[in-house]
mmCIF file of the N, C-alpha and C atoms, coordinates in Angstrom:
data_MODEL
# 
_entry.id   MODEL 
# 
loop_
_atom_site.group_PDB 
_atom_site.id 
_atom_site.type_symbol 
_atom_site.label_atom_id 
_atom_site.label_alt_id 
_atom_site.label_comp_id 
_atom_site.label_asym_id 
_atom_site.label_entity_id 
_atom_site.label_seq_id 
_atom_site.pdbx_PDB_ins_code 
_atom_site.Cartn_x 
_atom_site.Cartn_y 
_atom_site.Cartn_z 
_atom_site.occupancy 
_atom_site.B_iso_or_equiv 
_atom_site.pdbx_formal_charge 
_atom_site.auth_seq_id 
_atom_site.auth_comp_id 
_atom_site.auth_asym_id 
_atom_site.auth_atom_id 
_atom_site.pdbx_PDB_model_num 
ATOM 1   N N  . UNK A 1 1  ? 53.419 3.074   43.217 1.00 0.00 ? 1  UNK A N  1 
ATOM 2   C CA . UNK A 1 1  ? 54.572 2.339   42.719 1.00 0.00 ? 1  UNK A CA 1 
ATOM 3   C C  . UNK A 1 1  ? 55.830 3.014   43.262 1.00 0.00 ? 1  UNK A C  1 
ATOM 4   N N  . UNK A 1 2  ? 56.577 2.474   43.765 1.00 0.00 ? 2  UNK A N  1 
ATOM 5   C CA . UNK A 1 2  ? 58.103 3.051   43.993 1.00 0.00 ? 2  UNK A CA 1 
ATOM 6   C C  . UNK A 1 2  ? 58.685 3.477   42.908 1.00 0.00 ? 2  UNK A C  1 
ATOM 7   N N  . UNK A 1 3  ? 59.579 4.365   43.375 1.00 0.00 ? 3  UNK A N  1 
ATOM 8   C CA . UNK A 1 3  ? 60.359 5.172   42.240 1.00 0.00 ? 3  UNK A CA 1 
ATOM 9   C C  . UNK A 1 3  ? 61.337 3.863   41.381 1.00 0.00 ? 3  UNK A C  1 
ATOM 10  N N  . UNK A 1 4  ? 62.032 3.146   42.311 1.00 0.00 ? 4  UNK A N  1 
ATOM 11  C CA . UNK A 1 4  ? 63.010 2.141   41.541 1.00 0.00 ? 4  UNK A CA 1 
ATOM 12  C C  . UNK A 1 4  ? 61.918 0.932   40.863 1.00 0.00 ? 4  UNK A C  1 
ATOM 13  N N  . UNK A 1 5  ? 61.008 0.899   41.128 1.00 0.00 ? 5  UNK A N  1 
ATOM 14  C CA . UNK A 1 5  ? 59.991 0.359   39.956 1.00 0.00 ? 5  UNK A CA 1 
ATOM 15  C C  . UNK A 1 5  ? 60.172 0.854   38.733 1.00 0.00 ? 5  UNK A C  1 
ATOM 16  N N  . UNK A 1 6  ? 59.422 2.177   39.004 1.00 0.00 ? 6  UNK A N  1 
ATOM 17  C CA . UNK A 1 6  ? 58.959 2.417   37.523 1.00 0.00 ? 6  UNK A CA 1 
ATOM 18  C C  . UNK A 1 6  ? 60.301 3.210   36.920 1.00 0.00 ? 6  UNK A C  1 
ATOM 19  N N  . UNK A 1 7  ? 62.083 3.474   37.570 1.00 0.00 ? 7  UNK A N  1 
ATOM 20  C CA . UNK A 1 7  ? 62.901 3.646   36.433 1.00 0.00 ? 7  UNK A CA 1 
ATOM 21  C C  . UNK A 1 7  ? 63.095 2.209   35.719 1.00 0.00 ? 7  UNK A C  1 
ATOM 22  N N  . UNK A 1 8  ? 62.718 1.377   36.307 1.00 0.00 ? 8  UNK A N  1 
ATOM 23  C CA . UNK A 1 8  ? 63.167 -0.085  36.086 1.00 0.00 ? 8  UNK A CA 1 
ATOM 24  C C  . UNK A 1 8  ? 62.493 -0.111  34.917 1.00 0.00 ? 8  UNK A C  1 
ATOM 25  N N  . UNK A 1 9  ? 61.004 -0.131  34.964 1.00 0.00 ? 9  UNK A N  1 
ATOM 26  C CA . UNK A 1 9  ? 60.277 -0.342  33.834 1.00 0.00 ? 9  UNK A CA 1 
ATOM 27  C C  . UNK A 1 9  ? 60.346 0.613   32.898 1.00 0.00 ? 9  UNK A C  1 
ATOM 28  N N  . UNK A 1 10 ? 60.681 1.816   32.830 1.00 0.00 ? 10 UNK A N  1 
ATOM 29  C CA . UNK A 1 10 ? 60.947 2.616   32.078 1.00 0.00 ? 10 UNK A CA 1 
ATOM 30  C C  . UNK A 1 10 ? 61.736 2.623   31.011 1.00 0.00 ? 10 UNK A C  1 
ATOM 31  N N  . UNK A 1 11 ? 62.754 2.089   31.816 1.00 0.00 ? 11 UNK A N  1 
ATOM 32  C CA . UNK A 1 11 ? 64.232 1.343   31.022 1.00 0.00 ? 11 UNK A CA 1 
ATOM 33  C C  . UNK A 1 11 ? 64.206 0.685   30.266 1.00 0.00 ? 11 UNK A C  1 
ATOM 34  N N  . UNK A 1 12 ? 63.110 -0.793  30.873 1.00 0.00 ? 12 UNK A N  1 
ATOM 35  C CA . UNK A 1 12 ? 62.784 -1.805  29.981 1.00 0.00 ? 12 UNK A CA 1 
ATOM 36  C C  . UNK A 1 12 ? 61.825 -1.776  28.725 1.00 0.00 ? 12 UNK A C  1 
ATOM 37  N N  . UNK A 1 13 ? 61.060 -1.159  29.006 1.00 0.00 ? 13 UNK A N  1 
ATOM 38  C CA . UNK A 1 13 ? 60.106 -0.498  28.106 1.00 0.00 ? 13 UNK A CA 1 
ATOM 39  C C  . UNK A 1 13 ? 60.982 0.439   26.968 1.00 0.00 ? 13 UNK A C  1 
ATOM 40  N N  . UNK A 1 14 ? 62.157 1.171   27.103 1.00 0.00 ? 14 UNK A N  1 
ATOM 41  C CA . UNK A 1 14 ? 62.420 1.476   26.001 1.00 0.00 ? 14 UNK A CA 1 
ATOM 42  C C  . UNK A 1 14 ? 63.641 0.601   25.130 1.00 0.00 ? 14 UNK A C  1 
ATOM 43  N N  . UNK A 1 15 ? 63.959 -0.441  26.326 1.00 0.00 ? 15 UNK A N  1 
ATOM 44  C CA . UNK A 1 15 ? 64.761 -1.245  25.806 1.00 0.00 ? 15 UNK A CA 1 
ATOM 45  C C  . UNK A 1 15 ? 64.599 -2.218  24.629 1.00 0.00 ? 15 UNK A C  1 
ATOM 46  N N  . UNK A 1 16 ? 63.042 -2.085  24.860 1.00 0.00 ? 16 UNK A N  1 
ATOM 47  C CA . UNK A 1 16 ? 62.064 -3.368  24.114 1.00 0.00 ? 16 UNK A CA 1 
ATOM 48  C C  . UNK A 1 16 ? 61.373 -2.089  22.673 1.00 0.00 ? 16 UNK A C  1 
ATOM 49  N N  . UNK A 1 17 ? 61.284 -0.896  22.855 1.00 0.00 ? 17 UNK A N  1 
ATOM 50  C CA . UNK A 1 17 ? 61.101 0.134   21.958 1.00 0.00 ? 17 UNK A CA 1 
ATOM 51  C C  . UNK A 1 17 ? 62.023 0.439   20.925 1.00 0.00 ? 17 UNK A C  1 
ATOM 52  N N  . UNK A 1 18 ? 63.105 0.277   21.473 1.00 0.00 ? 18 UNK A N  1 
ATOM 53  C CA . UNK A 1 18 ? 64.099 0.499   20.363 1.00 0.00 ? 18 UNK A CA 1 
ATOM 54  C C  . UNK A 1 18 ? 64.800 -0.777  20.229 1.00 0.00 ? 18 UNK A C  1 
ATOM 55  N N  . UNK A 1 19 ? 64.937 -1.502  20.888 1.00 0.00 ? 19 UNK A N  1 
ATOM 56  C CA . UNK A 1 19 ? 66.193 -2.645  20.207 1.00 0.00 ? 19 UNK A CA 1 
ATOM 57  C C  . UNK A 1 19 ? 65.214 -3.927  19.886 1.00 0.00 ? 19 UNK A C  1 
ATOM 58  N N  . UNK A 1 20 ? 63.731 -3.755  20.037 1.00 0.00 ? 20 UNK A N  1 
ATOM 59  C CA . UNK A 1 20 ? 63.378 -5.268  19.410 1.00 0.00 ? 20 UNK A CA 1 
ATOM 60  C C  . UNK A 1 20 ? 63.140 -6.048  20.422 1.00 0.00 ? 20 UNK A C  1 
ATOM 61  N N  . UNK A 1 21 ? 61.513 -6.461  20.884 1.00 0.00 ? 21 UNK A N  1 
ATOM 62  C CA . UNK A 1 21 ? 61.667 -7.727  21.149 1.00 0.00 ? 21 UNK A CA 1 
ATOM 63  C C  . UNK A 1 21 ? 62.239 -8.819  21.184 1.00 0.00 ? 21 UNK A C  1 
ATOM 64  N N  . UNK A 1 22 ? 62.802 -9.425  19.586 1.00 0.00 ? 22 UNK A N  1 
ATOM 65  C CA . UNK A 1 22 ? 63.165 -10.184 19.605 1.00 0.00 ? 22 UNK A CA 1 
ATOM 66  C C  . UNK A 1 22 ? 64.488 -10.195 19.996 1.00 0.00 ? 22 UNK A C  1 
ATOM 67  N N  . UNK A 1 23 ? 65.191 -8.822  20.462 1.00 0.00 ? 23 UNK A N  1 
ATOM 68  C CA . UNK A 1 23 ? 66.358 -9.027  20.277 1.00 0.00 ? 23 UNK A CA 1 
ATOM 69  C C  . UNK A 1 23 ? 67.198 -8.572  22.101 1.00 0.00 ? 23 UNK A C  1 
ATOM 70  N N  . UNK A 1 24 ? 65.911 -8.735  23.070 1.00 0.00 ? 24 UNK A N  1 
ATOM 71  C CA . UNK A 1 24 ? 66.340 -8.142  24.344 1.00 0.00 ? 24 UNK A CA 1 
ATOM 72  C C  . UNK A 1 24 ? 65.511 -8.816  25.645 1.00 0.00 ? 24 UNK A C  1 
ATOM 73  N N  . UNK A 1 25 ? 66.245 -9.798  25.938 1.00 0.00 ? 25 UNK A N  1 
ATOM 74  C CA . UNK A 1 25 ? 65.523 -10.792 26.938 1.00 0.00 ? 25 UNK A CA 1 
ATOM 75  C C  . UNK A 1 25 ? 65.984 -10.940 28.579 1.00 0.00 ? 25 UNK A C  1 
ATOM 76  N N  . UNK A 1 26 ? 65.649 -11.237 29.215 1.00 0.00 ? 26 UNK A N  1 
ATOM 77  C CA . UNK A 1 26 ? 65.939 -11.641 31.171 1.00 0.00 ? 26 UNK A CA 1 
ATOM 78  C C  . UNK A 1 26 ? 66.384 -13.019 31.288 1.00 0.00 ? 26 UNK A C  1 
ATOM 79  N N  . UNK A 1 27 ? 67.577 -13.044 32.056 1.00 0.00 ? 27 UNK A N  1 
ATOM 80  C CA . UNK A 1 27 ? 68.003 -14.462 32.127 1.00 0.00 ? 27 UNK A CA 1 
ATOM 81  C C  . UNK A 1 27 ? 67.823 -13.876 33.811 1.00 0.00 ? 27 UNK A C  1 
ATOM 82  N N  . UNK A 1 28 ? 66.286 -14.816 34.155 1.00 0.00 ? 28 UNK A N  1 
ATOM 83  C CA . UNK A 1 28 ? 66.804 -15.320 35.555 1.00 0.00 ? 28 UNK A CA 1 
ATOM 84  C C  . UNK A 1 28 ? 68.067 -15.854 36.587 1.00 0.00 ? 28 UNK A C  1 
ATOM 85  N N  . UNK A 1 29 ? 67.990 -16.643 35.819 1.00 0.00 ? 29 UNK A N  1 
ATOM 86  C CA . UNK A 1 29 ? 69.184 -17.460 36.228 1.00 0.00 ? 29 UNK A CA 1 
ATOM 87  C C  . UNK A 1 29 ? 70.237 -16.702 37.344 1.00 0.00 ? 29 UNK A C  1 
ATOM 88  N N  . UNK A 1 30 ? 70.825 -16.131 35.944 1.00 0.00 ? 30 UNK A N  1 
ATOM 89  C CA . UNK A 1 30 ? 72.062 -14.934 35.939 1.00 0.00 ? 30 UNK A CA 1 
ATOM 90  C C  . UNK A 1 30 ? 71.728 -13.806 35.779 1.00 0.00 ? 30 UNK A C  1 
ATOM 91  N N  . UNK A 1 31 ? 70.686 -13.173 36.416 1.00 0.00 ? 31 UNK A N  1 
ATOM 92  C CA . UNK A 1 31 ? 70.106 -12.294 36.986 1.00 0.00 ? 31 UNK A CA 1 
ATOM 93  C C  . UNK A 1 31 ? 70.436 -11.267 36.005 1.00 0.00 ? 31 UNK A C  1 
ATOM 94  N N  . UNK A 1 32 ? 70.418 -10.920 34.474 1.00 0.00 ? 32 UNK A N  1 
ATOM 95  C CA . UNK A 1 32 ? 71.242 -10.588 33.239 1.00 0.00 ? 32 UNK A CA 1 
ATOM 96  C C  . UNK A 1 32 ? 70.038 -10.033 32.659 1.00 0.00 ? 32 UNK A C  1 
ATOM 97  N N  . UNK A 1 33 ? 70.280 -8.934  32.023 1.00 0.00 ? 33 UNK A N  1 
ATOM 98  C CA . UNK A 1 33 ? 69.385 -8.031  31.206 1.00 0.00 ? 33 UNK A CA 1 
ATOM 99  C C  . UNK A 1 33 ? 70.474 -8.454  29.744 1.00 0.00 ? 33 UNK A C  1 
ATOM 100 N N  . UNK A 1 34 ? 69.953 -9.264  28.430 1.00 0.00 ? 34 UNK A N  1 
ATOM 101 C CA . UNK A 1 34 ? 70.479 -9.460  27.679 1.00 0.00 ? 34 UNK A CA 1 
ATOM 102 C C  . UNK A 1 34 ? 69.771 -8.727  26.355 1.00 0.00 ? 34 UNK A C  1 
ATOM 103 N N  . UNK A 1 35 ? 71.187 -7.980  25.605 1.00 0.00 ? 35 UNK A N  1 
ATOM 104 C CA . UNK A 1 35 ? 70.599 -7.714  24.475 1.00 0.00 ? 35 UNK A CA 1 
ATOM 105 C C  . UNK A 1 35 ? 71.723 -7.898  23.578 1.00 0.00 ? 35 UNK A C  1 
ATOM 106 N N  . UNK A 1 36 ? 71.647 -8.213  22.250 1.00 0.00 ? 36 UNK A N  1 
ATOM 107 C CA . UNK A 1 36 ? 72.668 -8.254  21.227 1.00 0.00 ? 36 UNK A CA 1 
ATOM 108 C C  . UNK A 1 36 ? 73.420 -9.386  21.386 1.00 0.00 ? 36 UNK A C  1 
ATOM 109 N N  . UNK A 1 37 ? 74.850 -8.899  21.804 1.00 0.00 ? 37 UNK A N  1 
ATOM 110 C CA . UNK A 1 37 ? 76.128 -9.986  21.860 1.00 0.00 ? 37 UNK A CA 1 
ATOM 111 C C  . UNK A 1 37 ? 76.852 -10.061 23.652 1.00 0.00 ? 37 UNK A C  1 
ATOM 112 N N  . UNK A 1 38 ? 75.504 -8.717  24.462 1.00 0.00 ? 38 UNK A N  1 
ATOM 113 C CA . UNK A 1 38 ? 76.477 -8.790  25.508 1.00 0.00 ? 38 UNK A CA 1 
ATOM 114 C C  . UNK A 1 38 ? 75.042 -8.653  26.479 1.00 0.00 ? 38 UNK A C  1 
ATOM 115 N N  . UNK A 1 39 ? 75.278 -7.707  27.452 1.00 0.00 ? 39 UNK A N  1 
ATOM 116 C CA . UNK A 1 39 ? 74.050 -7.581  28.932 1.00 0.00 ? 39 UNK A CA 1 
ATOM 117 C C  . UNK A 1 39 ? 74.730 -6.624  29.743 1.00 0.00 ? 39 UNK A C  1 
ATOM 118 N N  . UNK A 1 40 ? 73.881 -6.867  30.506 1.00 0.00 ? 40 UNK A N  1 
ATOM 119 C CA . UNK A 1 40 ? 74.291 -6.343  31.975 1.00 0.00 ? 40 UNK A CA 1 
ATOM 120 C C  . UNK A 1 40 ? 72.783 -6.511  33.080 1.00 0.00 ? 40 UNK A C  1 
ATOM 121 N N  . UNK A 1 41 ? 73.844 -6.147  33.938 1.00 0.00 ? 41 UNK A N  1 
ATOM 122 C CA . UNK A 1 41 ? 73.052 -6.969  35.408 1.00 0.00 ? 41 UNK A CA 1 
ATOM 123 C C  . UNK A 1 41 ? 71.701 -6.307  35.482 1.00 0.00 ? 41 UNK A C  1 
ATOM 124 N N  . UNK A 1 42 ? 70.749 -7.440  35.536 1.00 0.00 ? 42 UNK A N  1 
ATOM 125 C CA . UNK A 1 42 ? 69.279 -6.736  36.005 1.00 0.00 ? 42 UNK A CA 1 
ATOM 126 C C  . UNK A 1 42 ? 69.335 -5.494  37.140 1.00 0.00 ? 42 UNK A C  1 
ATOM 127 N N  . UNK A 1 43 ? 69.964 -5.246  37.832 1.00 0.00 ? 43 UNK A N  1 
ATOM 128 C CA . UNK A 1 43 ? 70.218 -4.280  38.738 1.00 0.00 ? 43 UNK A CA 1 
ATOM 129 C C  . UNK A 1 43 ? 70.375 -2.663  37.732 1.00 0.00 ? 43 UNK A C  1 
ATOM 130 N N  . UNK A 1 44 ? 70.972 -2.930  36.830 1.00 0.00 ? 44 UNK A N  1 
ATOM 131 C CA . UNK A 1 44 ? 71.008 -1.337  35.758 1.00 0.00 ? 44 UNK A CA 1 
ATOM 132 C C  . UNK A 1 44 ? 69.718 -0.826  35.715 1.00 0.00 ? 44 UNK A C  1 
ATOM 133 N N  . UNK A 1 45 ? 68.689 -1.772  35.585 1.00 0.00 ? 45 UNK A N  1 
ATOM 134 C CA . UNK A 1 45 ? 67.413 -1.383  35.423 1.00 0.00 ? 45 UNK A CA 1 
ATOM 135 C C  . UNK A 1 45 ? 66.837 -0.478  36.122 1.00 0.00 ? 45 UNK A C  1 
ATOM 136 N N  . UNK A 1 46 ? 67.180 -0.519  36.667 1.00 0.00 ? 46 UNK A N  1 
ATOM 137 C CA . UNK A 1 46 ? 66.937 0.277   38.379 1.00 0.00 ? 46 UNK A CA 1 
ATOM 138 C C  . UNK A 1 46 ? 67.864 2.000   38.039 1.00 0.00 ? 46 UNK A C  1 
ATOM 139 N N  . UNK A 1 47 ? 68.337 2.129   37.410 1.00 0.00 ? 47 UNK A N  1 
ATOM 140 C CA . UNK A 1 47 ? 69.414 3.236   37.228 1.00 0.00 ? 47 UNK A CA 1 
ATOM 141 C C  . UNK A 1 47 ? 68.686 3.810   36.341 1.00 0.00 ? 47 UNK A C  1 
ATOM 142 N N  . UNK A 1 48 ? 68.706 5.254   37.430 1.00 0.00 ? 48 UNK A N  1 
ATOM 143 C CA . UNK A 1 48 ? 68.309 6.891   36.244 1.00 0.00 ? 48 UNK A CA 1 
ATOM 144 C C  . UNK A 1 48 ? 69.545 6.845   35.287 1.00 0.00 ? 48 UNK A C  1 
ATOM 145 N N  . UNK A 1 49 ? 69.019 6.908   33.890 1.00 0.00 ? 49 UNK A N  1 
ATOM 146 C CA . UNK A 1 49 ? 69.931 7.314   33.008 1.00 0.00 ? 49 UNK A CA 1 
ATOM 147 C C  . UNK A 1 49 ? 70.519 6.177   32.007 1.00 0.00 ? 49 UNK A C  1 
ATOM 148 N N  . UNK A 1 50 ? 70.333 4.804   32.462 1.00 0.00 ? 50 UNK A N  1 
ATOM 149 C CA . UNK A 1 50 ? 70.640 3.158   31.661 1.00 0.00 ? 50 UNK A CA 1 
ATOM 150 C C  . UNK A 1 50 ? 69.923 3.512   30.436 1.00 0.00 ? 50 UNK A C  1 
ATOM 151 N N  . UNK A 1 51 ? 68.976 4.443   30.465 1.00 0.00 ? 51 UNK A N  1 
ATOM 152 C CA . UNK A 1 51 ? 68.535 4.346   28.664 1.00 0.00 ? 51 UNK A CA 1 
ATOM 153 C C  . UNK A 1 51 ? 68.198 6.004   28.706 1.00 0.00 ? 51 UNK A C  1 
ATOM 154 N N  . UNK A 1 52 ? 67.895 6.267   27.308 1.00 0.00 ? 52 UNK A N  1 
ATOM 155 C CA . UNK A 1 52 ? 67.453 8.118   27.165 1.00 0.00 ? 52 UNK A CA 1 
ATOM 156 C C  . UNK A 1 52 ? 66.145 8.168   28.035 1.00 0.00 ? 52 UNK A C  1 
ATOM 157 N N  . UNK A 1 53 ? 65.420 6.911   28.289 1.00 0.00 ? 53 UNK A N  1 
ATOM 158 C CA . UNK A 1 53 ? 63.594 7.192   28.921 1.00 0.00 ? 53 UNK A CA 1 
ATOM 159 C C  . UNK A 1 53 ? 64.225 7.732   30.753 1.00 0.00 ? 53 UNK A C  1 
ATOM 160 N N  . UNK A 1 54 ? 65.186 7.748   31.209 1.00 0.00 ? 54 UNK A N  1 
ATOM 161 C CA . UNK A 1 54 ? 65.241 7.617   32.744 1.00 0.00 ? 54 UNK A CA 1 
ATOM 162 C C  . UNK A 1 54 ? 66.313 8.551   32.701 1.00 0.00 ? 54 UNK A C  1 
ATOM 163 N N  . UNK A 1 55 ? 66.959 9.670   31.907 1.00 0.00 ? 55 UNK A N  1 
ATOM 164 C CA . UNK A 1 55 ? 68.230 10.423  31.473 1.00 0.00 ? 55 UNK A CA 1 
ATOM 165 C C  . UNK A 1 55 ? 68.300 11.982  32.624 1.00 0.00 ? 55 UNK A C  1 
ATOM 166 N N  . UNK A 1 56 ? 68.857 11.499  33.563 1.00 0.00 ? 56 UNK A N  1 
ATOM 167 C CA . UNK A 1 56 ? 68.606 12.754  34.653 1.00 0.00 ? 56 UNK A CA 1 
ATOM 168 C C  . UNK A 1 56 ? 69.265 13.863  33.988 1.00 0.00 ? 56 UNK A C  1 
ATOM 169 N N  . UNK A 1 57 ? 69.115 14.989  34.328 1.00 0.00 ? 57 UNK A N  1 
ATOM 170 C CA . UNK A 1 57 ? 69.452 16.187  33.968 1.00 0.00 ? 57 UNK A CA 1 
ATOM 171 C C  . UNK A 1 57 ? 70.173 17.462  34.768 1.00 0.00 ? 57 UNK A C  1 
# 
């Protein structure tokens, strides 16, 4: 697996760990990592450090 895989999934995986299924979804569309009242670009996913699971040091 490539490295920008698995920070991706890493991310997402704790995104879905702590904030809730129900409460953290992918808008294709608009290429949007949505959670709560706001998002950000599926591209964060990809970023050491977007959640504590990927937190460089």
């Amino acid at each position: 697996m490539i490295e920008e895989a698995e920070i991706a999934l890493r991310n997402y995986d704790w995104m879905l760990r702590h904030r809730g299924l129900d409460h953290v979804g992918l808008d294709w569309d608009s290429h949007t990592l949505v959670w709560g009242d706001g998002g950000s670009d599926l591209e964060d996913l990809c970023r050491p450090g977007f959640t504590p699971a990927t937190e460089v040091s």
